[in-house]
C-alpha positions in Angstrom: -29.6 1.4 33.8 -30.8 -2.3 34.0 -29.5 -4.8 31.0 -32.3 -5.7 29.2 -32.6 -9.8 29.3 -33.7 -10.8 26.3 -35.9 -13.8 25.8 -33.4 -15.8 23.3 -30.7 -15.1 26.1 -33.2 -16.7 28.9 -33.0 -19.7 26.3 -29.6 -19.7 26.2 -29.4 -19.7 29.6 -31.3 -22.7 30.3 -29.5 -24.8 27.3 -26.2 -24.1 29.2 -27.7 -25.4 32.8 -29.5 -28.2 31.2 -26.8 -29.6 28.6 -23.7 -27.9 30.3 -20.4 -29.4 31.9 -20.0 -28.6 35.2 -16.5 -28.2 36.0 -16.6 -27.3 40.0 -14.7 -24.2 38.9 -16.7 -21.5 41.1 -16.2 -23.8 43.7 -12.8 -23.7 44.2 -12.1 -19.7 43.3 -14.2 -18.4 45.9 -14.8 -14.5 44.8 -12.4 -14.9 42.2 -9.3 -14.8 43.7 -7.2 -13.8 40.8 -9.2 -10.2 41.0 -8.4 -9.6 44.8 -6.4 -5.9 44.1 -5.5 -3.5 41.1 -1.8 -5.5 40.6 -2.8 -8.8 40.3 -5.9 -7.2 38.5 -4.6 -4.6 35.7 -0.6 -5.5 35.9 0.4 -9.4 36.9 -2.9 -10.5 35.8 -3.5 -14.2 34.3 -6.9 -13.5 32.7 -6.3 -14.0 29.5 -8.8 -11.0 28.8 -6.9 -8.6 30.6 -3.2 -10.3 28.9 -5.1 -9.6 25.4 -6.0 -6.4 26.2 -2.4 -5.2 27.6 -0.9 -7.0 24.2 -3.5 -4.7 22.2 -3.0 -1.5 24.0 1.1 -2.2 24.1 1.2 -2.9 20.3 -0.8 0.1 19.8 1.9 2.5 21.3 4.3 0.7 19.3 2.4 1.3 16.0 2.3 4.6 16.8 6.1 4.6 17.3 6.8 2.7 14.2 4.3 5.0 12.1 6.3 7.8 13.4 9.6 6.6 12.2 8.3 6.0 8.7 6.8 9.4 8.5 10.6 10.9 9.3 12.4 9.0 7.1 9.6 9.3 4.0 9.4 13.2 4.4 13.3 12.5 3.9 12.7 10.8 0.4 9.6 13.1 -0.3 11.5 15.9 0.4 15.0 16.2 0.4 15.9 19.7 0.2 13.6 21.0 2.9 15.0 22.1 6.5 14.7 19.3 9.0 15.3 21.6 12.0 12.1 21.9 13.5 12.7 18.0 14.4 16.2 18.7 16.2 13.8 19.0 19.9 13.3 15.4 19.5 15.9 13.5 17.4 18.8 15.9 19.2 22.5 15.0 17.7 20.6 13.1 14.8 19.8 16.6 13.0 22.7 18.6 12.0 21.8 22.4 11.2 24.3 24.2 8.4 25.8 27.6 8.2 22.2 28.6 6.6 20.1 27.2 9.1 18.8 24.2 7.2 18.6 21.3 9.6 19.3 17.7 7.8 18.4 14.1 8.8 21.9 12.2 9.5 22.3 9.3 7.1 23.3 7.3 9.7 20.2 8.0 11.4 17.6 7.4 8.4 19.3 3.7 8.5 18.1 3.2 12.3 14.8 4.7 11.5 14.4 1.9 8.3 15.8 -0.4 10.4 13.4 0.0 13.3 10.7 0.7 11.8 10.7 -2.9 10.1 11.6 -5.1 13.8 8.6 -2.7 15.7 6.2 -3.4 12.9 6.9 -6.9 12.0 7.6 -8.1 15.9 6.0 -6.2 18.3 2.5 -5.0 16.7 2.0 -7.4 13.6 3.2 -11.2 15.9 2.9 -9.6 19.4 0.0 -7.3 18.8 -2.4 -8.9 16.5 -1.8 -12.8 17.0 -0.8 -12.3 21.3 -4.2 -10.1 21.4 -6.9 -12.2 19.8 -5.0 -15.8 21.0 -5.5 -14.6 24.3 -9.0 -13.2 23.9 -10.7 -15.6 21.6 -9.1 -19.5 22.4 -10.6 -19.5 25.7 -14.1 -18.3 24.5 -14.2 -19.7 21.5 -13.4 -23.4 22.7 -15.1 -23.4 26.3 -12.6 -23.0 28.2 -12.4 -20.7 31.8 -8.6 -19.5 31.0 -5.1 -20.8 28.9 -4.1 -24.0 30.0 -1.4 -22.3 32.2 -2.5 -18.6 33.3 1.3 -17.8 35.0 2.4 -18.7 31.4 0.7 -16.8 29.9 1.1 -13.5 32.0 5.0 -14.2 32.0 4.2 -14.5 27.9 3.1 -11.1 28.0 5.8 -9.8 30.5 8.6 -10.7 27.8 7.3 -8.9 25.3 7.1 -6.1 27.7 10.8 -6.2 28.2 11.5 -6.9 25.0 10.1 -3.6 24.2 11.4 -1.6 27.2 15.2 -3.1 25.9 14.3 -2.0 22.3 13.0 1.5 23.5 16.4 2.2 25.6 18.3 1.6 22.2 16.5 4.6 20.7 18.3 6.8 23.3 22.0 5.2 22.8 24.6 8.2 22.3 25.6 5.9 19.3 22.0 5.7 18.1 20.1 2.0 17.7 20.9 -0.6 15.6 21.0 0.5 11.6 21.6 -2.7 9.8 18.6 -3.6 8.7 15.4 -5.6 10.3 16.9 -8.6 8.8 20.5 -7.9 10.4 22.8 -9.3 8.0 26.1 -9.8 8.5 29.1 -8.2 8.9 26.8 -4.5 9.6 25.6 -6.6 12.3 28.3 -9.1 13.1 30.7 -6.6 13.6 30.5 -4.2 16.5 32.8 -1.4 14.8 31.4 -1.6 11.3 29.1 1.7 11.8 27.2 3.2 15.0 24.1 0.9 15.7 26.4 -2.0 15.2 27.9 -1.5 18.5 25.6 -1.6 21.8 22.6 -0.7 19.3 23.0 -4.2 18.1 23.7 -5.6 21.2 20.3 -4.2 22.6 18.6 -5.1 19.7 19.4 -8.9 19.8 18.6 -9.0 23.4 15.6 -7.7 22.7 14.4 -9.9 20.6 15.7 -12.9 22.5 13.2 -11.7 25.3 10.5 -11.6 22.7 11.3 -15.3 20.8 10.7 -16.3 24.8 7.3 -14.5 24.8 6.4 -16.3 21.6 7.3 -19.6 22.5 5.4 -19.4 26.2 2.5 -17.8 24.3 1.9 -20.6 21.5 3.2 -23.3 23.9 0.0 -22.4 25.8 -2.5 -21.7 23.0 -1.5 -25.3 21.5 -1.9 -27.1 24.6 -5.0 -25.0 25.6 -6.9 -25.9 21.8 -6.1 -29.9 22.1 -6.8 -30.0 25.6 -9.4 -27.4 26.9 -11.9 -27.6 24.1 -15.6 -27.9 26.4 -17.9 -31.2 25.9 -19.2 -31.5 21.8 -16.4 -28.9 20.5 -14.6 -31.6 18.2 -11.6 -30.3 15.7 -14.3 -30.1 12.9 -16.7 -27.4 15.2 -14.0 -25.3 15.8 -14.6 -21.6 14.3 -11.9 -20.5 11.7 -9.7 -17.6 13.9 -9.2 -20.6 16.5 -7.4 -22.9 13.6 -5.4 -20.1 12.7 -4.4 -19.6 15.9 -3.7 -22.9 16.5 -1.2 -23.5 13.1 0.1 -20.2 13.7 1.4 -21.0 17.4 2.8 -24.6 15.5 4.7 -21.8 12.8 6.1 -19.8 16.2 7.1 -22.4 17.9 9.2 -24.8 15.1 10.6 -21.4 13.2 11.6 -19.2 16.3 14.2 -21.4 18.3 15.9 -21.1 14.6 16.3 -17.6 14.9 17.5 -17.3 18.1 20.5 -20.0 17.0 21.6 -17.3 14.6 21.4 -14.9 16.9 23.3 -16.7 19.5 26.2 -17.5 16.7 26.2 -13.6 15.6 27.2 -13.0 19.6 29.7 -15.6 19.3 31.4 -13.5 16.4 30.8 -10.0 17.7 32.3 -10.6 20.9 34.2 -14.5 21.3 36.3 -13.8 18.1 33.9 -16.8 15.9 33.7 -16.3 12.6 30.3 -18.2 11.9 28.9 -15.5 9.7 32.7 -13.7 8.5 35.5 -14.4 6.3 38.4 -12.1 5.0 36.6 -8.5 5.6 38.4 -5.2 5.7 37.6 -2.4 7.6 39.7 0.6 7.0 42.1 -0.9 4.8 43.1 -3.0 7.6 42.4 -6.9 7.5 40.8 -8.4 10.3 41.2 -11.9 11.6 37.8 -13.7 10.8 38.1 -16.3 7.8 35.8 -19.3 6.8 32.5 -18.2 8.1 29.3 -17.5 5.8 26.7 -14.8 6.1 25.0 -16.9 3.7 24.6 -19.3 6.5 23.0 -16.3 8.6 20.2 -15.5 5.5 19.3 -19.3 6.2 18.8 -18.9 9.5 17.3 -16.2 9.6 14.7 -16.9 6.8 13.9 -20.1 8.6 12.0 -18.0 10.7 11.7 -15.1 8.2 8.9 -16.8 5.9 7.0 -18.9 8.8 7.0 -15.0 10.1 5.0 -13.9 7.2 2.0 -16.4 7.9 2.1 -16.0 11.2 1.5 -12.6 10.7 -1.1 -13.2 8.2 -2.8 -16.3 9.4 -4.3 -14.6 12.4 -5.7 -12.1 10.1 -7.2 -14.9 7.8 -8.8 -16.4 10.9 -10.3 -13.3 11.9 -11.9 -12.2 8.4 -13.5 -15.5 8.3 -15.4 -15.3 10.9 -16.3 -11.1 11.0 -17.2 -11.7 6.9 -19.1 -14.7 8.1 -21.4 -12.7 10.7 -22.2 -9.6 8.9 -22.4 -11.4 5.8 -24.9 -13.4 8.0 -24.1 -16.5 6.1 -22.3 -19.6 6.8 -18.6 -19.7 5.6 -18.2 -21.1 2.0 -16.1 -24.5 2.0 -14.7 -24.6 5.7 -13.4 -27.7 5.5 -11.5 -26.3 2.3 -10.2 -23.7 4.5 -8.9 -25.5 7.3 -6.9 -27.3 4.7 -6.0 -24.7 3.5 -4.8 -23.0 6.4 -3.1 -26.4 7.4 -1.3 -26.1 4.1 -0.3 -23.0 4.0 1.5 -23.6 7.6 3.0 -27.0 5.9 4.4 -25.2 2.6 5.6 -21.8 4.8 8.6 -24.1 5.9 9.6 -24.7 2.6 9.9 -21.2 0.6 12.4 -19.6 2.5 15.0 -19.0 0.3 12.9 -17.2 -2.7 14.3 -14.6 -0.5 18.0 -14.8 -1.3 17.8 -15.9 -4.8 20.2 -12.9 -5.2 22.4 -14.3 -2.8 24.5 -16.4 -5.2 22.7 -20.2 -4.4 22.8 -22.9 -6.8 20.0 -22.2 -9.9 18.4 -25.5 -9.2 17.9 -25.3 -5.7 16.5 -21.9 -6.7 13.8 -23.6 -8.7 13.0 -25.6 -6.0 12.2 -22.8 -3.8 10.5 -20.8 -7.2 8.5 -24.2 -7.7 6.7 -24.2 -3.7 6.5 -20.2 -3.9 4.2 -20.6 -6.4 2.5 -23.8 -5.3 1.5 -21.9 -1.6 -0.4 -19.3 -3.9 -2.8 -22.4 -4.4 -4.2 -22.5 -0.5 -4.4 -18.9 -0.5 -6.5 -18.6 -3.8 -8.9 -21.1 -2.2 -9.1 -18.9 0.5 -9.9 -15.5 -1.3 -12.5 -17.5 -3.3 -14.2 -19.0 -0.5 -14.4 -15.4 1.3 -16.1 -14.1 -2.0 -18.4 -16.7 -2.2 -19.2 -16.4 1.7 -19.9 -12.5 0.6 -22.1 -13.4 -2.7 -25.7 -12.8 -2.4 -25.2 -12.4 1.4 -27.2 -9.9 3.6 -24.0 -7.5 4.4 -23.8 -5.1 7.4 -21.5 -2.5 6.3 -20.2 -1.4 9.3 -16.4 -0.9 10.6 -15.6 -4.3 11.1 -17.2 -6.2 7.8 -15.8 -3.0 5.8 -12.1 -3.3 7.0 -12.6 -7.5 6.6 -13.7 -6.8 2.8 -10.5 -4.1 2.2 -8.0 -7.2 3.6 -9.4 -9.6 0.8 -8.7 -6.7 -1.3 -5.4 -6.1 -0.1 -4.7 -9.7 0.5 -5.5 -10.1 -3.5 -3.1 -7.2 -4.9 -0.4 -7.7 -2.9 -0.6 -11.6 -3.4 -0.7 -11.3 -7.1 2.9 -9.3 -6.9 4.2 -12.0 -4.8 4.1 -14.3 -8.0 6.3 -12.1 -9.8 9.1 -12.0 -6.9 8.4 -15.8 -6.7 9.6 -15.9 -10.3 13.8 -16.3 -10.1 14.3 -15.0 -12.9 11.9 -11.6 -12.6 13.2 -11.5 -9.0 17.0 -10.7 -10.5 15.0 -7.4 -11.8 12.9 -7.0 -8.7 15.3 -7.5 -6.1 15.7 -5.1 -3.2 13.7 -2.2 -5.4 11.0 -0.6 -4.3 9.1 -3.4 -6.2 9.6 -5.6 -3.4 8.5 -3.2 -0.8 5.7 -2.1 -2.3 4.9 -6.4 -2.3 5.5 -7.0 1.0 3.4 -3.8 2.9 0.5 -4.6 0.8 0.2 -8.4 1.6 1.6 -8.7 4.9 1.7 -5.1 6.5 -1.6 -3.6 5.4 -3.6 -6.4 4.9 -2.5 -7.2 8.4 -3.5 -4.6 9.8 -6.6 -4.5 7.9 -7.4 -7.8 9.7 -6.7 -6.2 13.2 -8.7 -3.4 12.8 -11.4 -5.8 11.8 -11.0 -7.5 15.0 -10.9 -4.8 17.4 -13.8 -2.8 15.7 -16.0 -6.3 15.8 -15.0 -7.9 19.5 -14.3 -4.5 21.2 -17.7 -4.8 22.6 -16.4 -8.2 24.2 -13.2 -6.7 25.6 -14.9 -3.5 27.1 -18.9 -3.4 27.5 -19.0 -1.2 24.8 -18.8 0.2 21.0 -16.5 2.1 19.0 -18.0 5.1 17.2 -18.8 3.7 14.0 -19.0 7.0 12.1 -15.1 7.5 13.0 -14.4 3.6 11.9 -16.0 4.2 8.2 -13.8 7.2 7.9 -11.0 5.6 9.3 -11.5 2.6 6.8 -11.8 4.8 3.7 -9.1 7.3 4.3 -6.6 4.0 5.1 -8.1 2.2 1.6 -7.6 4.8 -0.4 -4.8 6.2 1.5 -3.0 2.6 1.7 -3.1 2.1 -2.5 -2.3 5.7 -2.8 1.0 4.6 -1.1 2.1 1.7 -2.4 0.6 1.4 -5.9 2.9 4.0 -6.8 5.9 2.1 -5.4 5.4 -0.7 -8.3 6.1 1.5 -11.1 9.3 3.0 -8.9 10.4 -0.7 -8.7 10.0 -1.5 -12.2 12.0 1.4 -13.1 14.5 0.2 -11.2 14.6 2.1 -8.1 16.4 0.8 -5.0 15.4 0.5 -1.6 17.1 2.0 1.4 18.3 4.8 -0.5 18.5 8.1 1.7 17.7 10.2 -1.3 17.2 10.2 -5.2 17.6 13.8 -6.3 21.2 13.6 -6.9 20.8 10.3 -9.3 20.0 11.2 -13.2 18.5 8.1 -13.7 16.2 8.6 -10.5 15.7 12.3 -10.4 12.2 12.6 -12.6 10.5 10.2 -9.8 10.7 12.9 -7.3 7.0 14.3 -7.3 6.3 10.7 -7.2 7.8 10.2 -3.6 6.2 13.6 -3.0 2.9 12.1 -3.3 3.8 9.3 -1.5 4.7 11.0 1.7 1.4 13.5 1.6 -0.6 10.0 1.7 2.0 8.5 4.3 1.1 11.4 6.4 -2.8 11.4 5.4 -3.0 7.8 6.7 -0.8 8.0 10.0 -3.4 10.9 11.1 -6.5 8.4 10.3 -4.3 5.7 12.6 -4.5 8.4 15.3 -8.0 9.0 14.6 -8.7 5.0 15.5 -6.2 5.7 18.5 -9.0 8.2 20.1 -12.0 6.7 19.1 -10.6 3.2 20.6 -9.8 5.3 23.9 -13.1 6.8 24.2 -14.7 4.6 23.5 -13.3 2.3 26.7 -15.1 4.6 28.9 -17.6 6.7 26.9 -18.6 4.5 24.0 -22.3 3.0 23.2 -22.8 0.4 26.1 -23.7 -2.7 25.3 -26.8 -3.8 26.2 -27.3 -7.5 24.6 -24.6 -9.8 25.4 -25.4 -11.1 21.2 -25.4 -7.6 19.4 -24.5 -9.2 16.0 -26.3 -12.5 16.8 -23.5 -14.6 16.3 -23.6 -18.0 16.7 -19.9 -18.8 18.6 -19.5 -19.4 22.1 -18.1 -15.8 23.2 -21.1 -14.9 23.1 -22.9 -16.8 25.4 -20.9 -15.1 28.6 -22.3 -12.2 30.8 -21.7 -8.7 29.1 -18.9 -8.0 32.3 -17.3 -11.3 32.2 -15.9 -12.0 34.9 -12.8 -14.7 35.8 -14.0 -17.9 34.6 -15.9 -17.0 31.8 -19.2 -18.2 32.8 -20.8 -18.2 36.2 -22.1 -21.3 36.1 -21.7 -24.5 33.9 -19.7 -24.2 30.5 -21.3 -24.3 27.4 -21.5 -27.5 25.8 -21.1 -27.5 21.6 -24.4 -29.1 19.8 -23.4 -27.7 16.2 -20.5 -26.2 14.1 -20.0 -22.2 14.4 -21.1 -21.5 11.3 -25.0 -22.0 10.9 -26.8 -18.6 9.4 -29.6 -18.4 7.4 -31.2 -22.3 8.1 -34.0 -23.6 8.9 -36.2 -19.9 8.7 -33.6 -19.2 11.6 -30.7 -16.0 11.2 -28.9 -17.6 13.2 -28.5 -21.0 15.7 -25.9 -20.5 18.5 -23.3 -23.5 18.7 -25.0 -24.3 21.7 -28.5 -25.3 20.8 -29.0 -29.1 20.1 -29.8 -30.7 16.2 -32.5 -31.3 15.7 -33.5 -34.9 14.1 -31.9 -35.5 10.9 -30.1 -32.5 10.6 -27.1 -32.6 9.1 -23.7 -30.8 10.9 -22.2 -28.5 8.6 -18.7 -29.2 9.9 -19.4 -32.5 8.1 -19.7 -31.8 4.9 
C-alpha cells in the first residue's frame, strides 16, 4: 500500500529544500555504506537508531530478569511456610527439599536475589535501558544531526553494556552463587572474598561487570555531550532545544563526573580483596580468628560509592523528566508551561545532585553538623523538582488531552514522581531518618520515585516514539490496560510498605513470621506479593504487544501522526542512514508552539513570521 503524502508534509518538504543546510552527506555515503550486510546492519551497527533499539530490547530482557528475581524472593516474604520445590528445576542447589518434601529458598540465596535484583534494575534497564535508548534515538533527531558525533563510539558504547551483562549473567550460574552483599557492596561482605558465598568469584564478576558498564557510560555520554554542543543543525540555539534533549545533555554531565568515582572504589575494594590493602578494613574477625587488615575505613567506601550513588538517582530520573515533558506537551497539545524554568530547573537539579550524597549514611556515625549540611541541600533539591511537577500540571490545565498509552503513563509518572518525592523529605530529615533507616520505609521511598516513576517515564517513551523506531503502533487497547493494572498495581505495592516502615520493619529480612513484634504484618506482605505478581504479568503483557507490534502493529502511514512540532518528525517514515535524504532541517522556532496563531501546531521548521515573538525567549 502507497503512503499517503499529505499536503502539510509537501510543505515541509519544500521548507527543508528551500531554508535547509546542505551538508554533502549523501555525497560521500554512496548507498549507505554503513547498511551494506545484516552484521554491520543489526549487530556492529553505528546507527544510532539501531544502538537505541538494541539498548531497548537488551534492557527489556533484563527487566524481565530482574522482575523475576523480585517475584522469588517476595513470594519468600509473602509466604514463608509454603513449599518452594516446584522452583528446584531452575534455581537447582539453591532449593533445599526436607524430610516432608517441602522445598525452601536458601538464605544465602534470597541475599543474591536482593542483591541482584537492585544492580540489574538500577544499572542495566533504569541507566542503560531508558537513558542509552532515547540518547541514542532522540539527540540526533531532535538537534539535526545525521548520527552521534562518533558512530564507532557509540556502537563500542553499546557493546560494553553487552558484556557487562554477559559477565553479570555468568555469575548467576557460579557453583557458589552471585554476589549477595548488597547492590551497594559494602564492605567487608564485599571486601572480603571468604566472608560468605557471593563474596568470592560472585563478587569478583560482579565488579568486573560493572567496570565494563561505567566504560559504556562514559563512551555513551562522552558522545551525547559532544554531539548536543556540536551537531545542533543551522537556527537550533541552546534556548530551541526540546526538554528530553536537556535532560540528556545534564544527565551525560552526571555520568560522566560521578562514574570514574565509582570505579576508584571499586579498584581499591580489588586492592583489599586480593593485594592484602586494607582501604575499606580494620581489625575484623572471621571465625574467631583475627585477620591482618587494620586502619582502613568502609566509611570511606559509602563515600565513594554515593558519589555516584545520588548523581545515579537523577540520572535515572532526569531522562524520564525529559521525556514527560515533551509526550505531556503533544497530547496535551499545548506548549510547555515555563520552559525556561525548567531547564533551570533541570540544570539545578544536576548542580545540587553532587552535593546530597551523604543523607544516605546519616546512620553511618558522621559528624551531626556535617549531617545538616547534607539534610539542609536534600531538602533545598526538592525546590527544582516542585517547579517541575507544577509546570507539568499547568502544561496539563485546560489542555486538549489525548488519553492514549503514552499521555496516560506521562500523567501516572507526575503522580508517582509526587508521592514518592514527598517521602523523600522525611528520609531527608536526620533526625526522622534515625527512625526510617534501612526499613521498609526507605524502600517503599525509593521504588516509587526512582523505580516506578522511572519506568513510568519509559513506557511513555516507547508507547509515544515506537512508531519512529519501527513504522508502526503498539496496540493501544493493551497499553491502557497495561497502564492501569501497573497504577493500581504499583500503589497497591508500595503504599503498604510505608506503614511496614513506620512500624519499624527492616529491610533484607528473609522472613518475619518468627519475630513477635513483626508477625501480625504477615497478610500484609501477602498482599503485597499477589500485586507483585499482578503487575510482573501486565510487564509481560507490554513484552508481547511491543513484539507484535514490530512486525504486525498498525503501520504508520503519516510520518506526523501526533502532529508534533520537533524535528523527528520531519524524516521519511523508514529512515534511513542519515536521517534525511536530502538537506537537514534548519530550526525557525522553539519546539514548543501548540495552539497559536489559529494553528495546532507550527513545526520547528517553519519560519516567524513578522513580529512574532520566539517562545524560547520568554
Amino acid at each position: 500500500m502507497a503512503t499517503l503524502i499529505s499536503a502539510p508534509q509537501v510543505q515541509e518538504d519544500k521548507l527543508i529544500e528551500e531554508l535547509g543546510y546542505d551538508d554533502h552527506f549523501h555525497d560521500h555515503h554512496h548507498g549507505d555504506k554503513y547498511q551494506s550486510n545484516f552484521v554491520s546492519t543489526y549487530i556492529f551497527s553505528m546507527d544510532h537508531k539501531m544502538i537505541a533499539r538494541q539498548f531497548l530490547i537488551t534492557g527489556m530482557f533484563w527487566a524481565i530478569i530482574g522482575g523475576l528475581m523480585s517475584l522469588i524472593f517476595r513470594l519468600q516474604l509473602g509466604f514463608p511456610d509454603e513449599s518452594m520445590a516446584w522452583l528446584k528445576p531452575i534455581l537447582g542447589q539453591w532449593i533445599t527439599i526436607n524430610d516432608e518434601g517441602v522445598g525452601q529458598l536458601s538464605q544465602e540465596f534470597y541475599y543474591a536475589l536482593v542483591t541482584m535484583h537492585g544492580t540489574i534494575i538500577v544499572f542495566f534497564v533504569l541507566t542503560a535501558g531508558l537513558s542509552g535508548t532515547f540518547s541514542n534515538l532522540l539527540i540526533p533527531l531532535q538537534i539535526g544531526a545525521r548520527d552521534m558525533a562518533s558512530p564507532f563510539l557509540n556502537m563500542l558504547s553499546y557493546w560494553f553494556f553487552f558484556l557487562a551483562g554477559v559477565v553479570m549473567f555468568a555469575s548467576l550460574f557460579l557453583n557458589t552463587g552471585p554476589f549477595s552483599g548488597g547492590w551497594t557492596a559494602y564492605p567487608p561482605l564485599s571486601a572480603l572474598p571468604q566472608a560468605s558465598l557471593g563474596s568470592g568469584a560472585g563478587m569478583t564478576l560482579w565488579v568486573t561487570s560493572l567496570v565494563f558498564f561505567v566504560v559504556s557510560v562514559l563512551l555513551g555520554g562522552i558522545n551525547y555531550i559532544t554531539t548536543v554542543l556540536n551537531l545542533r543543525t543551522k537556527g537550533m540555539s541552546m534556548w530551541r532545544l526540546p526538554l528530553t534533549i536537556w535532560a540528556f545533555f545534564v544527565t551525560a554531565v552526571l555520568g560522566l563526573l560521578s562514574f570514574p568515582v565509582l570505579a576508584s572504589g571499586f579498584f581499591l575494594m580489588m586492592c583489599d580483596r586480593g593485594l592484602g590493602t586494607s582501604f575499606f578494613l580494620s581489625e575484623i574477625f572471621i571465625g574467631g580468628q583475627a585477620l591482618d587488615h587494620v586502619g582502613g575505613s568502609p566509611i570511606l567506601y559509602q563515600h565513594l560509592f554515593w558519589f555516584l550513588g545520588h548523581p545515579e538517582v537523577y540520572i535515572i530520573i532526569l531522562p524520564a523528566m525529559g521525556i514527560v515533558s515533551e509526550v505531556l506537551s503533544v497530547h496535551a497539545r499545548k506548549p510547555i508551561f515555563g520552559y525556561k524554568a525548567m531547564v533551570y530547573s533541570i540544570l539545578a537539579i544536576g548542580f545540587l545532585s553532587f552535593i546530597v550524597w551523604a543523607h544516605h549514611m546519616f546512620m553511618s556515625g558522621v559528624n551531626p553538623f556535617i549531617s545538616n549540611f547534607f539534610v539542609v541541600f536534600t531538602l533545598i533539591i526538592a525546590v527544582p523538582s516542585a517547579v517541575k511537577v507544577f509546570n507539568w500540571i499547568a502544561t496539563l490545565y485546560g489542555g486538549n488531552i489525548r488519553f492514549n498509552a503514552a499521555s496516560l503513563f506521562g500523567i501516572g509518572f507526575v503522580s508517582m514522581f509526587i508521592s514518592g518525592g514527598l517521602t523523600g523529605i522525611f528520609l531527608g530529615n536526620s533526625a526522622i531518618d534515625i527512625q526510617m533507616h534501612d526499613t521498609y520505609f526507605v524502600v517503599a521511598h525509593f521504588h516509587i520515585v526512582m523505580g516506578v516513576a522511572a519506568f513510568f517515564g519509559m513506557y511513555a517513551g516507547v508507547y509515544h516514539w515506537f512508531p519512529k523506531m519501527f513504522g508502526r503502533f503498539m496496540n493501544e487497547t493493551l497499553g491502557k490496560i497495561h497502564f492501569w493494572v501497573t497504577m493500581i498495581g504499583a500503589y497497591a505495592i508500595f503504599w503498604p510498605m510505608h506503614y511496614l516502615g513506620m512500624a519499624g520493619v527492616p529491610r533484607r529480612y528473609y522472613r518475619f513470621d518468627l519475630f513477635d513484634t513483626f508477625r501480625h504484618f504477615t497478610e500484609i506482605n501477602k498482599f503485597i506479593t499477589i500485586a507483585a505478581v499482578i503487575v510482573f504479568a501486565a510487564q509481560l503483557l507490554m513484552v508481547i504487544n511491543f513484539f507484535y507490534s514490530i512486525w504486525k502493529g498498525k503501520k504508520m502511514t503519516t510520518r506526523n501522526p501526533y502532529g508534533a512540532t520537533t524535528l523527528e518528525w520531519t524524516t521519511p517514515i523508514d529512515t534511513g542512514h542519515g536521517n534525511w535524504p536530502g538537506k537537514i532541517p534548519a530550526v525557525q522556532r522553539w519546539a514548543y508552539d501548540y495552539g497559536k496563531d489559529g494553528k495546532e501546531f507550527i513545526p520547528q521548521i517553519v519560519p516567524m513570521a513578522e513580529g512574532e515573538k520566539d517562545g524560547g525567549d520568554h
